[in-house]
N, C-alpha and C positions, 0 to 999 in steps of 0.2 A: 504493500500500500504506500503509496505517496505520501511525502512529509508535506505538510502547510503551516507556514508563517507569514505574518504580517508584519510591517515596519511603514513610517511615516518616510517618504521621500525629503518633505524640507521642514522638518519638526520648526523651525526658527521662522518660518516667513510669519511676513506680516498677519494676514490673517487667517488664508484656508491652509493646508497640506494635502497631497495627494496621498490616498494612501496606494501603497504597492502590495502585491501579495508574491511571495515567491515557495514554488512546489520544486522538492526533488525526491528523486529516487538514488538506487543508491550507487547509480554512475554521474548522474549530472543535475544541475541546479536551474531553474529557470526562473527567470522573472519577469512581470510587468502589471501593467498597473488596473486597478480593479474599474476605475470608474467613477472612485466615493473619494469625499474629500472632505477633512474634518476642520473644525473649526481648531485653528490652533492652541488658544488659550486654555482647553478643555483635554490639550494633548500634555502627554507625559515629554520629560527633555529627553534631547538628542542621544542620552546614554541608553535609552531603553529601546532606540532603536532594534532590529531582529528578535527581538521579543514581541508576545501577544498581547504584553500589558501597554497599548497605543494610548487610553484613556484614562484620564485621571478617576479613580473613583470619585463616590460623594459628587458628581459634576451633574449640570445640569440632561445631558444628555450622553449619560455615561451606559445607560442600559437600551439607549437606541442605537448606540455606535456599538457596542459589544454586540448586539442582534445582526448587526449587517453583516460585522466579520463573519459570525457564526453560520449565516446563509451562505456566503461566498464559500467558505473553507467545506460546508457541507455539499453544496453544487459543485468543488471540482471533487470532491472524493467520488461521489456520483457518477461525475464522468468516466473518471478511470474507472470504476466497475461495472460501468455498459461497454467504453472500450475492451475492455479484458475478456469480456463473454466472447469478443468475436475475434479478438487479435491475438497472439500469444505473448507480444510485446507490443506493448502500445508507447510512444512516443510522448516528451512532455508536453511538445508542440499540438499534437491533439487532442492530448488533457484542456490542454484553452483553447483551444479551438470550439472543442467540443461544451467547454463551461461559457463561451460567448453564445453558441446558440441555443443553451439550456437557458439560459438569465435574457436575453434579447438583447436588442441592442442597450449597449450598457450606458447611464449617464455620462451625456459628453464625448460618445464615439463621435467621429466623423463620418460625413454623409459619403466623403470621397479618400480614396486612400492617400498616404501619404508621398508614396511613389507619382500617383493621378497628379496629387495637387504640385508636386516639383515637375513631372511634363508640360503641366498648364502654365507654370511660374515660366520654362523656358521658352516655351512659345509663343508666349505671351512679348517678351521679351526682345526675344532673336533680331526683330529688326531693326533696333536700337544698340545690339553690341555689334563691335567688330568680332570676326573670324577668333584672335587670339581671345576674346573675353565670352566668349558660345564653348571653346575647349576647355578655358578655365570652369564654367559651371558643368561640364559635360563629366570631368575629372573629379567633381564634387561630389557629383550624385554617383559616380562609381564607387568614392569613398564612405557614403551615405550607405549605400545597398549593402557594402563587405560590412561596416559596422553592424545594419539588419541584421545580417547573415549568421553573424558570431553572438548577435546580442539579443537577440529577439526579436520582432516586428517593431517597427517605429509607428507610432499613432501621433496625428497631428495634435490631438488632445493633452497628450503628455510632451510637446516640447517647450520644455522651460529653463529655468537655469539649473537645476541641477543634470537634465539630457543632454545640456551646451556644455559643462562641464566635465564631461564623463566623455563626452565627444571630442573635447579636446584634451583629457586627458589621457583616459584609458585606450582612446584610439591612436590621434599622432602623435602625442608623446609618446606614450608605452607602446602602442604596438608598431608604428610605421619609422618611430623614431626621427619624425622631422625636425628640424628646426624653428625656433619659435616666430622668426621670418616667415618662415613659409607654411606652416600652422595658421599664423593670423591670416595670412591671407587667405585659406580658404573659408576660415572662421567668418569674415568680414563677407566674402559669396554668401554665405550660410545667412547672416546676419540680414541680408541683403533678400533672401527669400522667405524670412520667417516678418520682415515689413510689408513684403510684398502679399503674401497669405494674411496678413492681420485687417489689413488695408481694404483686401476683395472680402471679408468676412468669413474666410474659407478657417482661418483659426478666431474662433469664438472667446476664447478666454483671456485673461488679462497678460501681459508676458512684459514686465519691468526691465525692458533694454537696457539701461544704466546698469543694470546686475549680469550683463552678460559681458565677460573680461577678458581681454585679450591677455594671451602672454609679455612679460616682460622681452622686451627686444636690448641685444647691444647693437648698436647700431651696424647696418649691414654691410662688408667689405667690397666695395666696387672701387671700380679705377678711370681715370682717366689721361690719354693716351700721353706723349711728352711733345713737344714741338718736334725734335728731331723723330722722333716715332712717326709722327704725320708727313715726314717729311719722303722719311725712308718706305712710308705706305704709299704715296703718291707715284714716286721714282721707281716702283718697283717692276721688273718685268714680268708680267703674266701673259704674253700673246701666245705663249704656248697652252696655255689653259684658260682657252675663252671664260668657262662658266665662275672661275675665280678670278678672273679680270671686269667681267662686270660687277660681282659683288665688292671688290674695291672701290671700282669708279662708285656707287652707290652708297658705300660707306664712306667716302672721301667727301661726296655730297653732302651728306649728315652733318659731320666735323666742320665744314665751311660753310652750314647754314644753321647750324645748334638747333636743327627741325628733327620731330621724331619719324619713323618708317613711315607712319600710316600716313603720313604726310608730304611724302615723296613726289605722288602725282600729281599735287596742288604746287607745289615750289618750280615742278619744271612745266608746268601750264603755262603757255607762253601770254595767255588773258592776263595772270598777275604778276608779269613782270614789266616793270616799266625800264626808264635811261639809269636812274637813280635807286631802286628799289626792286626786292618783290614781296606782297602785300598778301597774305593770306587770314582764310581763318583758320583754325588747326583743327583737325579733325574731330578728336577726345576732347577737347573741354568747348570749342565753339569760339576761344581767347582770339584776339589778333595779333597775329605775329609782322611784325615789319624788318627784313631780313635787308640791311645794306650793298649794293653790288660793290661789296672792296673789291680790289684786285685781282686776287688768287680766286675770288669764288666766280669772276666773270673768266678767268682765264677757264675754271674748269668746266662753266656752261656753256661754252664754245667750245671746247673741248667733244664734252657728252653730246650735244646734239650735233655735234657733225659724224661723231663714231656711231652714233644710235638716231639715224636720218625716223628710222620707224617708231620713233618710242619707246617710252621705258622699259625696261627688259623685264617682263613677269618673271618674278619668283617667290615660294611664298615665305614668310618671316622666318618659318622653322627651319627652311634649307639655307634662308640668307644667313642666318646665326652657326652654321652647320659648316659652308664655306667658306665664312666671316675665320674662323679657326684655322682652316687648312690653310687659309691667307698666311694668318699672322704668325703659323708654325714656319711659313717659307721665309718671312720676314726676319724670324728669330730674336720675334720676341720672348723670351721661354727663362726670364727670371722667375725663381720662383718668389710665391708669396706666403706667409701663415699670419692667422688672424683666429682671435676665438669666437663662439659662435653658443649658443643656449637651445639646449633640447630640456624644454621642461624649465628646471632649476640646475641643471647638471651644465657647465663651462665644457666645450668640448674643444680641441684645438685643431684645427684644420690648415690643411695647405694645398696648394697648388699652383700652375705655371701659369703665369701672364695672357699666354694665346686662348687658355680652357676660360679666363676670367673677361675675355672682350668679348663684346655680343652687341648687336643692332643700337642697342642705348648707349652704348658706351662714346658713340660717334658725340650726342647730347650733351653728357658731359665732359665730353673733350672740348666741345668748342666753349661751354659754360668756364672751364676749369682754364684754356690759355685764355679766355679774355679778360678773369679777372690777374691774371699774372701778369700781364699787358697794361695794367693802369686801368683799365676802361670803369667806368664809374656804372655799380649792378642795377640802378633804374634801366639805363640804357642796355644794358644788358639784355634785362629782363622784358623789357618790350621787342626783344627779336626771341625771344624763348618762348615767351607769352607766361610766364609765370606769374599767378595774382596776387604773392605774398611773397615777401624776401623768405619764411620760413620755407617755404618749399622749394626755392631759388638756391637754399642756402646747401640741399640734401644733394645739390650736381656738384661743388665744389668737392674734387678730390685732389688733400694732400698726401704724399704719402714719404718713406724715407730718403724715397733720391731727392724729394723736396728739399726734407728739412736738408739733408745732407751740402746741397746746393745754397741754399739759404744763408749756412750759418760756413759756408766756407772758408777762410781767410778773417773770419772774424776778431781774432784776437793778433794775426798778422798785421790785420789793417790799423788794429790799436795800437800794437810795436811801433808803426813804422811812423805813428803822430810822435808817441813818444820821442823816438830819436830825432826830429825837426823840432821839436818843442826844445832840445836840448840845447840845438847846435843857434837856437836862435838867443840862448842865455849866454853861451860862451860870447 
């Protein structure tokens, strides 16, 4: 026979608690949630959790809430012994299956399932992301499903903070082992479909966003390229390898307009370019970007559209960033780099080589990073990046050791050499 226990999911909130019920046998454990939700003030604290004593005695409603558990815990033992007449092993997963369509639909199911309401959320959607942010939620809900899969069904009724929590923790921390970079990021997709489902009224209950938390972040190691780097990517020969001679030329374009990919075909639109300027708006935020025709960048648009009479070369981001690398392995760029990085609470130390760490963005903040090394004043800056706040202006700036190394070179040289004029001007 099946064990059954209760336990309050968020003994501490404000007002209601879910309660949860979890049956095993004596391979495996199962949990999820019953449907009943108690008034918290009325619930025992957080220690009594996995216990059956959920309710304070002496409470006002302390012999209506002990009846309900008592119904639920007798409905699944029921199940499993109508299962068992006919299976020889029956499954936890049909123990509740089978106690959802003993009890009915339970308070606060959902009209549509969880997986429906994330097809609907994408669809809904689609035409409003690019390509890379349609793969970004496509990757979400595949990590959505394997959590399903290991954890038990997901009901839109039960996602709250403590299923955001358990999702970010038991899942990519502890199981996938991501970083807390790339954690929040799907977090914030997630975050971005449970607004969207609250919005259409497809989730009915209350869900206190502020209580849903991202990981602590160290801030994330990216780079940007060095003048001689852009110089030696320029110069370099590729005509023996068309398809990585265009994604230079294409990356070289990034770097001399601080414009990101998706906005590629707008910057060589010959509509926005004038004698002085080219003028666009940027794809992702809708910003205007006003990109100067200096020099070099009119040398290389003359350049590009006499080598590419037909147009921009199609390729899509994922093979530009893929050949972006073979590029920069031929160029030799290949110092390596290490930097720590946070999985959870755990400091991990990571490294790798220069060419694996450049990719399509990095063109952005190459041209962000030599123009403030350049004197150039970051307002002017930032109105050819389109950036609407110096904070976010300020996440392209990358220093890094050949910086500082450069920086402070000669520094105590350059002191000596006052001192000894300071000398010769007493003698």
């Amino acid at each position: 026979m099946i064990s059954v226990s209760f336990y309050l999911l968020t003994p501490d909130a404000v007002s209601q608690s879910q309660v949860y019920v979890s049956i095993s046998n004596k391979v495996k454990r199962l949990r999820f949630a019953t449907g009943e939700s108690f008034v918290t003030s009325y619930c025992n604290v957080r220690k009594k959790k996995g216990t059956k004593e959920l309710v304070k005695k002496n409470t006002t409603f302390y012999f209506e809430y002990t009846s309900k558990l008592r119904q639920i815990r007798d409905s699944l033992i029921r199940a499993e012994m109508e299962l068992s007449k006919t299976l020889e092993k029956c499954a936890l997963e049909q123990v509740r299956d089978a106690f959802y369509l003993q009890v009915g639909k339970l308070k606060g199911q959902d009209s549509i399932s969880f997986d429906e309401a994330f097809i609907k959320f994408r669809t809904d959607s689609q035409s409003i992301w690019s390509l890379g942010t349609q793969n970004i939620f496509i990757s979400l809900h595949n990590h959505l499903k394997q959590f399903e899969k290991n954890n038990g069904d997901i009901m839109l009724y039960n996602l709250n903070e403590d299923f955001w929590n358990r999702f970010r923790d038991k899942y990519f921390v502890g199981t996938k082992k991501f970083s807390n970079p790339t954690t929040n990021k799907q977090l914030q997709g997630f975050k971005q479909f449970l607004r969207y489902s609250k919005r259409k009224g497809i989730i009915k209950h209350d869900i206190d966003f502020d209580e849903l938390k991202y990981l602590t972040e160290i801030e994330p190691f990216k780079i940007a390229l060095k003048e001689q780097e852009v110089e030696t990517l320029i110069k370099l020969d590729l005509s023996n390898a068309p398809r990585l001679d265009r994604v230079r030329d294409l990356f070289a374009l990034e770097i001399l307009t601080g414009q990101r990919w998706s906005d590629m075909p707008k910057v060589l639109d010959s509509k926005h370019i004038s004698d002085t300027n080219i003028t666009i708006y940027q794809q992702k935020t809708g910003e205007k970007a006003t990109i100067p025709l200096h020099p070099k960048l009119k040398k290389h648009l003359a350049y590009f559209f006499k080598k590419y009479p037909d147009g921009l070369p199609t390729i899509s981001n994922q093979k530009f960033n893929k050949y972006l690398k073979e590029v920069c392995i031929i160029a030799k760029f290949n110092r390596q780099h290490s930097w720590i990085t946070l999985v959870g609470k755990q400091k991990i130390t990571q490294s790798d080589y220069r060419y694996n760490l450049i990719s399509s963005h990095t063109g952005r903040r190459t041209f962000a990073t030599l123009a403030i090394k350049s004197g150039i004043n970051s307002e002017l800056i930032m109105k050819v990046t389109g950036h609407r706040s110096y904070d976010q202006f300020r996440e392209y700036i990358k220093v890094d050791d050949v910086d500082l190394d450069e920086a402070f070179e000669g520094m105590f040289n350059a002191g000596n050499g006052k001192i000894k004029k300071d000398k010769k001007k007493h003698r």
